[in-house]
PDBQT receptor file of N, H, CA, C and O in Angstrom, charges set to zero:
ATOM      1  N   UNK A   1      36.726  25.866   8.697  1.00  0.00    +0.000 N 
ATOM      2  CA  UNK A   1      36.135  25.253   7.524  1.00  0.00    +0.000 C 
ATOM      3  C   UNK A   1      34.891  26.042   7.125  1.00  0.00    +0.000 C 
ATOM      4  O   UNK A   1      34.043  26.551   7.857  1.00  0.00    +0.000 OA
ATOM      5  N   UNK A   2      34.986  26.023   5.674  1.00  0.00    +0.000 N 
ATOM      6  H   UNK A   2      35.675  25.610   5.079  1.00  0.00    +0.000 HD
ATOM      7  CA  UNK A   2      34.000  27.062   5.295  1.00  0.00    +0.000 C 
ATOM      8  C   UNK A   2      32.634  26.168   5.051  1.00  0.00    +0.000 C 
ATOM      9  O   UNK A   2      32.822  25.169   4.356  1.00  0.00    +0.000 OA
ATOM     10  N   UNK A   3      31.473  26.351   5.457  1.00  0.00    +0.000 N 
ATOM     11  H   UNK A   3      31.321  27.162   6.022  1.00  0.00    +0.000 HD
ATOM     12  CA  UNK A   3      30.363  25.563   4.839  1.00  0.00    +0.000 C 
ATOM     13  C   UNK A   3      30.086  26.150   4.198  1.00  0.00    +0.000 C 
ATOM     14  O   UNK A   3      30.361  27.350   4.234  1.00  0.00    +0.000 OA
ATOM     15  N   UNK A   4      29.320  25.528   3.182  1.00  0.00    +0.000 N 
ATOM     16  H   UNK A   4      29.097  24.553   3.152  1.00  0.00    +0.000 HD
ATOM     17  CA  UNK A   4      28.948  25.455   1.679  1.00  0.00    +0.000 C 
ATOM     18  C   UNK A   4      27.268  25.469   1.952  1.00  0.00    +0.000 C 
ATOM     19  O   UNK A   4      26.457  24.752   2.538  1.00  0.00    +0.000 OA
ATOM     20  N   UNK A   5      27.241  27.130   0.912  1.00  0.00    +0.000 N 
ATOM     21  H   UNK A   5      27.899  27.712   0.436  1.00  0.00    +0.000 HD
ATOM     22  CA  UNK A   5      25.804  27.228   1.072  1.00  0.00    +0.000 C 
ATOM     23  C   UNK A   5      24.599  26.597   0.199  1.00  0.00    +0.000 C 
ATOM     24  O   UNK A   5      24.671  26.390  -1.012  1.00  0.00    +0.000 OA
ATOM     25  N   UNK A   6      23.139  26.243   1.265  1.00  0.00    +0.000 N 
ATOM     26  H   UNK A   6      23.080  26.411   2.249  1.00  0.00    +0.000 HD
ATOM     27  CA  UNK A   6      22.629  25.320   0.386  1.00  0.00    +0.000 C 
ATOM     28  C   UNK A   6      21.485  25.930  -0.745  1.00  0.00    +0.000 C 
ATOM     29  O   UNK A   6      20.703  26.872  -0.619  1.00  0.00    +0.000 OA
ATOM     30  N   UNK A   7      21.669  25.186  -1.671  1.00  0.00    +0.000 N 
ATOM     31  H   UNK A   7      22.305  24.421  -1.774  1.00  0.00    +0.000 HD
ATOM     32  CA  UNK A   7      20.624  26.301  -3.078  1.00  0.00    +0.000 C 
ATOM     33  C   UNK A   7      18.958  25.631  -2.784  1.00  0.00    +0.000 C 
ATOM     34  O   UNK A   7      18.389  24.549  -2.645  1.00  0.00    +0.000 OA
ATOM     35  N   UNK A   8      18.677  27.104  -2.808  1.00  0.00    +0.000 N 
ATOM     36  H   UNK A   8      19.139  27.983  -2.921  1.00  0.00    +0.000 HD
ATOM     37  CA  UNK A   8      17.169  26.922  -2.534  1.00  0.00    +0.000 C 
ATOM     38  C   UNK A   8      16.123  25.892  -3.757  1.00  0.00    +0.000 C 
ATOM     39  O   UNK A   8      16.059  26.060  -4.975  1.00  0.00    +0.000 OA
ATOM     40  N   UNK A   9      15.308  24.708  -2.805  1.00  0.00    +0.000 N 
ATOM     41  H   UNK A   9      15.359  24.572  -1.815  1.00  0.00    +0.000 HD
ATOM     42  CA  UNK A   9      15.064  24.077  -3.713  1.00  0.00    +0.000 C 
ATOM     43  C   UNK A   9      13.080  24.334  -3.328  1.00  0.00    +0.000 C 
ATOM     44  O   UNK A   9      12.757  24.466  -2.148  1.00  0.00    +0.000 OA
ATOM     45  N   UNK A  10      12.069  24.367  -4.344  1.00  0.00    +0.000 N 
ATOM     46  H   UNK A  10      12.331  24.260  -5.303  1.00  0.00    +0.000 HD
ATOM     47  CA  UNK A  10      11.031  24.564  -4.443  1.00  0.00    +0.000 C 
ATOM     48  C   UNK A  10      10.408  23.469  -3.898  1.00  0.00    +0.000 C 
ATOM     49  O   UNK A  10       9.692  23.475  -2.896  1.00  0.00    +0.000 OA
ATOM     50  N   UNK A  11      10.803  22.185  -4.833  1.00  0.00    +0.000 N 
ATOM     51  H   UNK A  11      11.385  22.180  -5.646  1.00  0.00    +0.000 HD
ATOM     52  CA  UNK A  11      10.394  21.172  -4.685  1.00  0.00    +0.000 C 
ATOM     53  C   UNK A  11      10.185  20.756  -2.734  1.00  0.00    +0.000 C 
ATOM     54  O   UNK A  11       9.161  20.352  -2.183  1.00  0.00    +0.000 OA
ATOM     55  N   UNK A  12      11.125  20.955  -2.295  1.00  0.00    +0.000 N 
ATOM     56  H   UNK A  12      11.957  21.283  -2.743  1.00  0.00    +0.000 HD
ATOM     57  CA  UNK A  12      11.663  20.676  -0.812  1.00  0.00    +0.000 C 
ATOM     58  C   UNK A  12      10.933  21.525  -0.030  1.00  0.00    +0.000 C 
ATOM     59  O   UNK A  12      10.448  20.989   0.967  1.00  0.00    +0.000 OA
ATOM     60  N   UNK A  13      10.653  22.967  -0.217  1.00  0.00    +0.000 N 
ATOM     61  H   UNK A  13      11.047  23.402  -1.027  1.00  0.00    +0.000 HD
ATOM     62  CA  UNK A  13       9.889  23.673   0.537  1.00  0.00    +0.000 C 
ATOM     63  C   UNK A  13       8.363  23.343   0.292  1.00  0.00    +0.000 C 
ATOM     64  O   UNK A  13       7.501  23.400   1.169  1.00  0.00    +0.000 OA
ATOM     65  N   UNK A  14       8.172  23.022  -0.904  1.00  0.00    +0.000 N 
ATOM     66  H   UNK A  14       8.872  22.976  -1.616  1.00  0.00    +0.000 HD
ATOM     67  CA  UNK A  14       6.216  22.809  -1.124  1.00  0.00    +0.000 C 
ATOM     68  C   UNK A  14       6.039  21.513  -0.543  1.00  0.00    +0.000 C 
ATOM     69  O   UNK A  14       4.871  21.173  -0.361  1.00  0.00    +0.000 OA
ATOM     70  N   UNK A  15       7.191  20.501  -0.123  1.00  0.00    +0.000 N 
ATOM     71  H   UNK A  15       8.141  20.777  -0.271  1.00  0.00    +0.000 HD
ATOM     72  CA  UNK A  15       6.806  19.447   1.003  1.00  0.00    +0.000 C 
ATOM     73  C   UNK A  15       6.396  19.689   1.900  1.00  0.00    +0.000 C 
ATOM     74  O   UNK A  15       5.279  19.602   2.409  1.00  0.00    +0.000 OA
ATOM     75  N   UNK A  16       8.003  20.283   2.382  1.00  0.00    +0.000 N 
ATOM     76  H   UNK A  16       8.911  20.354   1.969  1.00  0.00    +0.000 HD
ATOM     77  CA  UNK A  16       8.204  20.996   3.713  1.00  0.00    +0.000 C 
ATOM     78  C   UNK A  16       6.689  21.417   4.656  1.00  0.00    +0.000 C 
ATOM     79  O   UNK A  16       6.244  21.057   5.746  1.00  0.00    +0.000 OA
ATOM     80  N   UNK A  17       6.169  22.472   3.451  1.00  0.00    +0.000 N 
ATOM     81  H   UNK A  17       6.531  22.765   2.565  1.00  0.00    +0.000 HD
ATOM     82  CA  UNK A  17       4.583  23.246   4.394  1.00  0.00    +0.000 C 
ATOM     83  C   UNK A  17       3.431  22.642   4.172  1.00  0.00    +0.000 C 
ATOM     84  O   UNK A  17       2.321  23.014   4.553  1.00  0.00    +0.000 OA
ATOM     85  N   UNK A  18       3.933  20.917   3.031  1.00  0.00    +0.000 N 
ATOM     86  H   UNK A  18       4.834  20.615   2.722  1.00  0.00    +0.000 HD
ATOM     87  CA  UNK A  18       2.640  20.030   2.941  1.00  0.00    +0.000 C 
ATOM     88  C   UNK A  18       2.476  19.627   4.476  1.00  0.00    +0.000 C 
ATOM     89  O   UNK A  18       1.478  19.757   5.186  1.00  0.00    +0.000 OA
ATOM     90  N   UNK A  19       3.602  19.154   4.760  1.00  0.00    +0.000 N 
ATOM     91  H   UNK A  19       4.412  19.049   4.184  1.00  0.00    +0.000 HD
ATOM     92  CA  UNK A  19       3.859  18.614   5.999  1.00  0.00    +0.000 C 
ATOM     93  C   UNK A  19       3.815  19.117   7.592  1.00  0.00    +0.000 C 
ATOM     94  O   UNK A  19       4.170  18.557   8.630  1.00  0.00    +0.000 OA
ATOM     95  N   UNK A  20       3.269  20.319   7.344  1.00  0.00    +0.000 N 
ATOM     96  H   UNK A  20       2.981  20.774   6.501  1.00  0.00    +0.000 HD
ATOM     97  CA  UNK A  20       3.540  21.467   8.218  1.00  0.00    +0.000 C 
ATOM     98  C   UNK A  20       1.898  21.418   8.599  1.00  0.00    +0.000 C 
ATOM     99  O   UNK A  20       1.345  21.274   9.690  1.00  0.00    +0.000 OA
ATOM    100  N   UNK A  21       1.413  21.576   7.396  1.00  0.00    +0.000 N 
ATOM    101  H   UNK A  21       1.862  21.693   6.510  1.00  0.00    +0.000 HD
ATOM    102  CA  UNK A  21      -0.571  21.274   7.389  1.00  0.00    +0.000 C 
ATOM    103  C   UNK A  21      -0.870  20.211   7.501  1.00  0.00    +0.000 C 
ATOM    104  O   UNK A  21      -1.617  19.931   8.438  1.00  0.00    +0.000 OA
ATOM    105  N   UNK A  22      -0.483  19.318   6.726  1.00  0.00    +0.000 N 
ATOM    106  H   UNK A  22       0.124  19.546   5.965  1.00  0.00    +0.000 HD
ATOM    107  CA  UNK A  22      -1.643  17.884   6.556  1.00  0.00    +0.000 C 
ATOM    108  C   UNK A  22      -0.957  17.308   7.486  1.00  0.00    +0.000 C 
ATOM    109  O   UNK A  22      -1.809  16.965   8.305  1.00  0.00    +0.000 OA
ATOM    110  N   UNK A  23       0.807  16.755   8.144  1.00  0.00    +0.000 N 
ATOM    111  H   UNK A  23       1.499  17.034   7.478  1.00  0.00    +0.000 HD
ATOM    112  CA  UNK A  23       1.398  15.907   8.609  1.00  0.00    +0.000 C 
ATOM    113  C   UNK A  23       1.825  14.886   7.944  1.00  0.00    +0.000 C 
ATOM    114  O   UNK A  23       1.260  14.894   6.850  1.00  0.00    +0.000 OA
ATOM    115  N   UNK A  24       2.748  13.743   8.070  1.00  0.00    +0.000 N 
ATOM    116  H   UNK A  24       3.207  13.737   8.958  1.00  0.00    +0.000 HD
ATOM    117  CA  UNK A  24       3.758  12.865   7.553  1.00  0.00    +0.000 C 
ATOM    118  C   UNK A  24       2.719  12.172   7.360  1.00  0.00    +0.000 C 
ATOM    119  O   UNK A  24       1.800  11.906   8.135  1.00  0.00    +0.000 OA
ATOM    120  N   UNK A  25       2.955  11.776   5.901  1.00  0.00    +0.000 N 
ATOM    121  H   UNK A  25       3.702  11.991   5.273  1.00  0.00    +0.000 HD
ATOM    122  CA  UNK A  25       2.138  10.734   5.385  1.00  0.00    +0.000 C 
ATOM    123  C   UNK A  25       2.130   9.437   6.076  1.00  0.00    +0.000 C 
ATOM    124  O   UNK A  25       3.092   9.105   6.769  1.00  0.00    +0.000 OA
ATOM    125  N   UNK A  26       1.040   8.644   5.920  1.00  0.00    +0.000 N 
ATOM    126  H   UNK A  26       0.259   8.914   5.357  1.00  0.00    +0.000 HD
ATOM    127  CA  UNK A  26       1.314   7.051   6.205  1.00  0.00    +0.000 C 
ATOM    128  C   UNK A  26       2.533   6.355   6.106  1.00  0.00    +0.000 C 
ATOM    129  O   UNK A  26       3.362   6.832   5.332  1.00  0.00    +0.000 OA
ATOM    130  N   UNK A  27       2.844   5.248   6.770  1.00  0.00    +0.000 N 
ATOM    131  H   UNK A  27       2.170   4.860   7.398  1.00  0.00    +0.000 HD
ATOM    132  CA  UNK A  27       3.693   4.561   6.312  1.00  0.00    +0.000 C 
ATOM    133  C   UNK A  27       3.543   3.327   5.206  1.00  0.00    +0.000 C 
ATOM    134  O   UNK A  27       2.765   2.443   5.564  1.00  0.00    +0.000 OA
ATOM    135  N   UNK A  28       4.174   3.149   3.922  1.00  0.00    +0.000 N 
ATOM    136  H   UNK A  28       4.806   3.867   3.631  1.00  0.00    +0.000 HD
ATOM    137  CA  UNK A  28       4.104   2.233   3.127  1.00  0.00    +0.000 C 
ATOM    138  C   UNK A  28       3.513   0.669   3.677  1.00  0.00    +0.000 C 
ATOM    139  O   UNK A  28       3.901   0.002   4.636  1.00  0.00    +0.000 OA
ATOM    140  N   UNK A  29       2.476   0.394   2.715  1.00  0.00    +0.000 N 
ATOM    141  H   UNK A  29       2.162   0.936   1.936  1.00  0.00    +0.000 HD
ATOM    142  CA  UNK A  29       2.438  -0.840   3.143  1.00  0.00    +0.000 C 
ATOM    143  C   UNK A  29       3.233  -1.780   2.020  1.00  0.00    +0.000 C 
ATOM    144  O   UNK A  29       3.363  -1.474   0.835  1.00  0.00    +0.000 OA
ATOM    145  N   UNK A  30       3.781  -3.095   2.708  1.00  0.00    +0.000 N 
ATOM    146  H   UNK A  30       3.676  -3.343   3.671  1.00  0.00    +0.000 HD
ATOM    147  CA  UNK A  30       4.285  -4.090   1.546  1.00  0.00    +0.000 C 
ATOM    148  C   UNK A  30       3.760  -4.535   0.369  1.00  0.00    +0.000 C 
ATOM    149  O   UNK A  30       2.882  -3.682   0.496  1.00  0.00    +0.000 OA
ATOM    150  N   UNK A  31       3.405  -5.190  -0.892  1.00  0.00    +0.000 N 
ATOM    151  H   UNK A  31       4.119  -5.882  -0.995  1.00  0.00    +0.000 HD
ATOM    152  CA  UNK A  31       2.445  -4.949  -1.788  1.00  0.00    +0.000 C 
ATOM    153  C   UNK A  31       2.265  -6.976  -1.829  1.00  0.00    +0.000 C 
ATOM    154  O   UNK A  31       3.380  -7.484  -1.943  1.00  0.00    +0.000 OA
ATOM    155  N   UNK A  32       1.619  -7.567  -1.788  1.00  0.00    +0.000 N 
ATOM    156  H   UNK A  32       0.713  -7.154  -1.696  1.00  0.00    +0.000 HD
ATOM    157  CA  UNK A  32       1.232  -8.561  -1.456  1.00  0.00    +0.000 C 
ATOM    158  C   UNK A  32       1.312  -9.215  -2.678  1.00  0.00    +0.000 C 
ATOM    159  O   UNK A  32       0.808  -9.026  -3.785  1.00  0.00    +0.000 OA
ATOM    160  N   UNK A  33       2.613 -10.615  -1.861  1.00  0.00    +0.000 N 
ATOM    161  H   UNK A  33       3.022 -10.769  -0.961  1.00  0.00    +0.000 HD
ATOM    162  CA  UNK A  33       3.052 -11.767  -3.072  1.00  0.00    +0.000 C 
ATOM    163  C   UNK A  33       1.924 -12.084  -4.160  1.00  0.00    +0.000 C 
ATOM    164  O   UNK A  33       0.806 -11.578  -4.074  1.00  0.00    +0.000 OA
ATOM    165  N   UNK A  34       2.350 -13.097  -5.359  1.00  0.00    +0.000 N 
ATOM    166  H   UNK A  34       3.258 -13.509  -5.429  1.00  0.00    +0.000 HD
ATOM    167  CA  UNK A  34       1.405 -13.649  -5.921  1.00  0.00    +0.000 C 
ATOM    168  C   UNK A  34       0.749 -14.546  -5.286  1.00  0.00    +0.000 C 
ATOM    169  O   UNK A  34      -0.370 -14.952  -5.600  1.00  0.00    +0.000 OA
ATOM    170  N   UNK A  35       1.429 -14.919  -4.325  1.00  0.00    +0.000 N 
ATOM    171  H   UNK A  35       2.338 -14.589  -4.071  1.00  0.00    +0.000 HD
ATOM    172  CA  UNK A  35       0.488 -16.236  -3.665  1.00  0.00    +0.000 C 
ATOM    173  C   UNK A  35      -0.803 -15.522  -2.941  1.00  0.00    +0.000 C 
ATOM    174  O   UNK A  35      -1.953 -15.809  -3.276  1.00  0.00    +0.000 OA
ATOM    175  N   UNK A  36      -0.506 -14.579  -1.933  1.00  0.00    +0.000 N 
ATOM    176  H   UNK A  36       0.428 -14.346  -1.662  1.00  0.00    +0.000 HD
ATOM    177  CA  UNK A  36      -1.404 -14.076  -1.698  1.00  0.00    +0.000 C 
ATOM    178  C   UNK A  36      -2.668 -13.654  -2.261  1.00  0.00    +0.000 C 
ATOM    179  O   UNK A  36      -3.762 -14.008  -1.823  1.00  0.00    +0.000 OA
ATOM    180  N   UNK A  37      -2.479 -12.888  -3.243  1.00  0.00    +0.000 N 
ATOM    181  H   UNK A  37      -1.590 -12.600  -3.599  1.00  0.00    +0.000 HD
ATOM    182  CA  UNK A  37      -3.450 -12.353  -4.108  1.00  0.00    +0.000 C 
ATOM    183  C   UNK A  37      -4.304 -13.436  -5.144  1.00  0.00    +0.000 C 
ATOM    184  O   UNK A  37      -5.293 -13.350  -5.871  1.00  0.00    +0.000 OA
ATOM    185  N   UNK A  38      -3.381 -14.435  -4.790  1.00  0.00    +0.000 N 
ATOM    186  H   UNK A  38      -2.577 -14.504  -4.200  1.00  0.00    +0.000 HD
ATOM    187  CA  UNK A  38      -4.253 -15.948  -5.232  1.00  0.00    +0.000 C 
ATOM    188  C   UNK A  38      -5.601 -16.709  -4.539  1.00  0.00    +0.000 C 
ATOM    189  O   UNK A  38      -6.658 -17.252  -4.861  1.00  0.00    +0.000 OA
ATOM    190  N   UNK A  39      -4.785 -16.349  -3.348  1.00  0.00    +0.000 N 
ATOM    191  H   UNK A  39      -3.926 -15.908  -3.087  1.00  0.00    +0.000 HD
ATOM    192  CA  UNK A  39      -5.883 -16.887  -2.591  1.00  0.00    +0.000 C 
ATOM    193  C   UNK A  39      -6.834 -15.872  -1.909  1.00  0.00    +0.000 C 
ATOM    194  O   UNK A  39      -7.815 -16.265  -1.277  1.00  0.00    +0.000 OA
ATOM    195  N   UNK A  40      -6.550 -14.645  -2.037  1.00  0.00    +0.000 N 
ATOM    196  H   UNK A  40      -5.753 -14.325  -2.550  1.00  0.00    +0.000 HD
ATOM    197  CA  UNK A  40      -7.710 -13.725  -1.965  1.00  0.00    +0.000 C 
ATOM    198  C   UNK A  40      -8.770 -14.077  -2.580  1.00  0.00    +0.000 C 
ATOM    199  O   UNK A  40      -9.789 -14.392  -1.965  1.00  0.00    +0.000 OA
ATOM    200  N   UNK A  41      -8.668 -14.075  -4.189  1.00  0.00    +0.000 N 
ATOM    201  H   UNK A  41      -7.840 -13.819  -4.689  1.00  0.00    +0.000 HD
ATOM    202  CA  UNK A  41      -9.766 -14.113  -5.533  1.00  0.00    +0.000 C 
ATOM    203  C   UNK A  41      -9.224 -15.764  -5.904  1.00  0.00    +0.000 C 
ATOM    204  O   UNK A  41      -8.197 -15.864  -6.575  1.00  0.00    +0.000 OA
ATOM    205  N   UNK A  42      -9.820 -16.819  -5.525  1.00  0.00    +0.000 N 
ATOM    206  H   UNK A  42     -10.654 -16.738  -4.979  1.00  0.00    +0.000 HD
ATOM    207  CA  UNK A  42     -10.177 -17.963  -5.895  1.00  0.00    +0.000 C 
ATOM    208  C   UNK A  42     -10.310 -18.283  -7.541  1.00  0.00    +0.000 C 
ATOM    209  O   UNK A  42     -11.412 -18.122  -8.065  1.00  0.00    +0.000 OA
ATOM    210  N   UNK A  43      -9.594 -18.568  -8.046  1.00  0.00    +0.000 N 
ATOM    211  H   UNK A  43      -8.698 -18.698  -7.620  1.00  0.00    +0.000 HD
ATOM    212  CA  UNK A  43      -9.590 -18.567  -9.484  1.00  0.00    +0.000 C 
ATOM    213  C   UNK A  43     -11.265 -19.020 -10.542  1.00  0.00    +0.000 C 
ATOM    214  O   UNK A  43     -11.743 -18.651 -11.615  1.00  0.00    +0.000 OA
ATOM    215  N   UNK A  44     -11.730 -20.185  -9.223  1.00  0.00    +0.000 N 
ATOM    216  H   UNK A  44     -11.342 -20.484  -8.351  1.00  0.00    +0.000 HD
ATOM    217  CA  UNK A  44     -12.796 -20.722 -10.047  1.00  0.00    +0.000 C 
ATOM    218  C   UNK A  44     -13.503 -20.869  -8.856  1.00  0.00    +0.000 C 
ATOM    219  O   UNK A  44     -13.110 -21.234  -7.749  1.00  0.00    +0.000 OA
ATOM    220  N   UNK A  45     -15.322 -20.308  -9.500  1.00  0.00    +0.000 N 
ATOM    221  H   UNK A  45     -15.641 -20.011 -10.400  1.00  0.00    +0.000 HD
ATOM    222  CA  UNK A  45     -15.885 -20.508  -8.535  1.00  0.00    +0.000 C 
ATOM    223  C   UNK A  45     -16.197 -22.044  -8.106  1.00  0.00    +0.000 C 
ATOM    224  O   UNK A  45     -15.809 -22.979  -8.807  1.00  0.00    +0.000 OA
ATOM    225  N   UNK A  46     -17.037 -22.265  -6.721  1.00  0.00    +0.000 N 
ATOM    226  H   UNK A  46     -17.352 -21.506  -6.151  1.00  0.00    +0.000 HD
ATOM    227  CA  UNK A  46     -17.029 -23.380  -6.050  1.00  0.00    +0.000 C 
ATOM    228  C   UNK A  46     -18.857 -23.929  -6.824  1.00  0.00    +0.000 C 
ATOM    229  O   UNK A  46     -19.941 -23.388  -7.044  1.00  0.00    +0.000 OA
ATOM    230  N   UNK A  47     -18.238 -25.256  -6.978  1.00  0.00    +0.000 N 
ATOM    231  H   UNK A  47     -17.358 -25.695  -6.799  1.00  0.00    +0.000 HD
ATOM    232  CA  UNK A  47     -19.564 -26.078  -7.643  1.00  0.00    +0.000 C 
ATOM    233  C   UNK A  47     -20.387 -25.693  -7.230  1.00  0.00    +0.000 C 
ATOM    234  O   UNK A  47     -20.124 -24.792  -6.433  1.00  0.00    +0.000 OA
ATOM    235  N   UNK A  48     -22.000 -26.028  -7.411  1.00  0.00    +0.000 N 
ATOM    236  H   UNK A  48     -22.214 -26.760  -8.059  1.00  0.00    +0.000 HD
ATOM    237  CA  UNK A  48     -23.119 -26.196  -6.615  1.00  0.00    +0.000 C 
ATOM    238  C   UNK A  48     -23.308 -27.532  -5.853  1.00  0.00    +0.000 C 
ATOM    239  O   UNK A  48     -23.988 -27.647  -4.833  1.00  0.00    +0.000 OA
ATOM    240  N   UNK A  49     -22.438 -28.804  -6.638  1.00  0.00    +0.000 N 
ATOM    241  H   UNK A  49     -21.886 -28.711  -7.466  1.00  0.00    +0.000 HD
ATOM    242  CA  UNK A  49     -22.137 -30.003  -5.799  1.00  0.00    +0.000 C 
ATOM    243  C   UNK A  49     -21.444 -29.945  -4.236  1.00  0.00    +0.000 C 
ATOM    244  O   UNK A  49     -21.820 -30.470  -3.188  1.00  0.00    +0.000 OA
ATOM    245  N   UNK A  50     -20.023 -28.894  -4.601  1.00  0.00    +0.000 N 
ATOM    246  H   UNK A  50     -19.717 -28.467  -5.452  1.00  0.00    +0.000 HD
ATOM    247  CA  UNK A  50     -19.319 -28.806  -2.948  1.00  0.00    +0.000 C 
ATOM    248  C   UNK A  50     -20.140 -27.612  -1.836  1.00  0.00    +0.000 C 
ATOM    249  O   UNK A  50     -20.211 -27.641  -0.607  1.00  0.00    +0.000 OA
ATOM    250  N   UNK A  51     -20.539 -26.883  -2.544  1.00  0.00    +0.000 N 
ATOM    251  H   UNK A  51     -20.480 -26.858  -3.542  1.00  0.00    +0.000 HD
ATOM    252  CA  UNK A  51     -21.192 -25.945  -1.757  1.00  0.00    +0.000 C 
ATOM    253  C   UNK A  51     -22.724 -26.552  -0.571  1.00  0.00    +0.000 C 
ATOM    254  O   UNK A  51     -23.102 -26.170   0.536  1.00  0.00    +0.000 OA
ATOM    255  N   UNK A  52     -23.319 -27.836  -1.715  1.00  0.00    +0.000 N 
ATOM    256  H   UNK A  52     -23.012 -28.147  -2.615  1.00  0.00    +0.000 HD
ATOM    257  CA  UNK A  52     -24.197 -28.530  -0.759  1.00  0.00    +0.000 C 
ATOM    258  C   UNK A  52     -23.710 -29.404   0.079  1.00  0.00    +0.000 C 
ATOM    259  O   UNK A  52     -24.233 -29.609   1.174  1.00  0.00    +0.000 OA
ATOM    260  N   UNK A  53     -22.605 -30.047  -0.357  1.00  0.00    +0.000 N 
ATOM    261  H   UNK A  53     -22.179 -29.881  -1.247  1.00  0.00    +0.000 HD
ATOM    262  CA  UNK A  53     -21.743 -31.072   0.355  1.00  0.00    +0.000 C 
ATOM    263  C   UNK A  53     -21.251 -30.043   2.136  1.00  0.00    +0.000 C 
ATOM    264  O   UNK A  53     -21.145 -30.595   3.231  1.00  0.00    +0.000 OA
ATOM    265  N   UNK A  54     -21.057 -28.584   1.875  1.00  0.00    +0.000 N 
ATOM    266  H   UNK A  54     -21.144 -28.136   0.985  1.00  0.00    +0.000 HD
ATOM    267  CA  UNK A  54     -20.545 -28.066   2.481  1.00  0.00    +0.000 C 
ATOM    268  C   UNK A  54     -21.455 -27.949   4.121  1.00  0.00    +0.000 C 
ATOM    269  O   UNK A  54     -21.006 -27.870   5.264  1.00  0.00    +0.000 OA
ATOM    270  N   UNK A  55     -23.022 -27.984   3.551  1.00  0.00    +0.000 N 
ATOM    271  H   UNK A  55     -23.387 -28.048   2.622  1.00  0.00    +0.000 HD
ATOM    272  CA  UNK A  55     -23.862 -26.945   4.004  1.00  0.00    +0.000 C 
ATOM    273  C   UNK A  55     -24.081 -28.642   5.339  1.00  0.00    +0.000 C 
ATOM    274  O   UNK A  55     -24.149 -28.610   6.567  1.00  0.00    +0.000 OA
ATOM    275  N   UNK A  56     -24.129 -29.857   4.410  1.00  0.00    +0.000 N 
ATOM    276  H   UNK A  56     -24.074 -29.883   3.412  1.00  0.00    +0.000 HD
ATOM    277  CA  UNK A  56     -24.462 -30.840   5.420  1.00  0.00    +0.000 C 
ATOM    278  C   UNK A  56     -23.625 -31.548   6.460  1.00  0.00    +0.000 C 
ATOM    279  O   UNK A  56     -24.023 -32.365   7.290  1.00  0.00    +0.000 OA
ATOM    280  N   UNK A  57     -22.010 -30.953   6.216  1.00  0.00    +0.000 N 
ATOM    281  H   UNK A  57     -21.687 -30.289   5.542  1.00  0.00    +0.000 HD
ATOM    282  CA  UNK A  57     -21.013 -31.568   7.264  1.00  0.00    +0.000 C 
ATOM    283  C   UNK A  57     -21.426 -30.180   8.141  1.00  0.00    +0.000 C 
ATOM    284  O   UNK A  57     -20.930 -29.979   9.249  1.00  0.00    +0.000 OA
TER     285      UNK A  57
């Protein structure tokens, strides 16, 4: 069986010797639900009523 030769690609080699210097990039992180990113940034800030309520329990 004859193999089939492969056509030189640029793109593939200027990885190739990214990877050769810097090393394999990070691995992807997941990109975080809406819920999450909800409760990161609190939509509305907190009264000055609950915040004192907070300070005396």
């Amino acid at each position: 069986m004859a193999k089939t030769k492969k056509t030189f690609s640029a793109t593939k080699a200027v990885k190739a010797n990214a990877r050769e210097r810097v090393g394999t990039p990070p691995p992807s992180r997941p990109l975080p639900t809406t819920k999450e990113k909800a409760a990161a940034h609190p939509k509305h800030k907190e009264t000055l009523a609950d915040l004192l309520n907070k300070q005396r329990d």
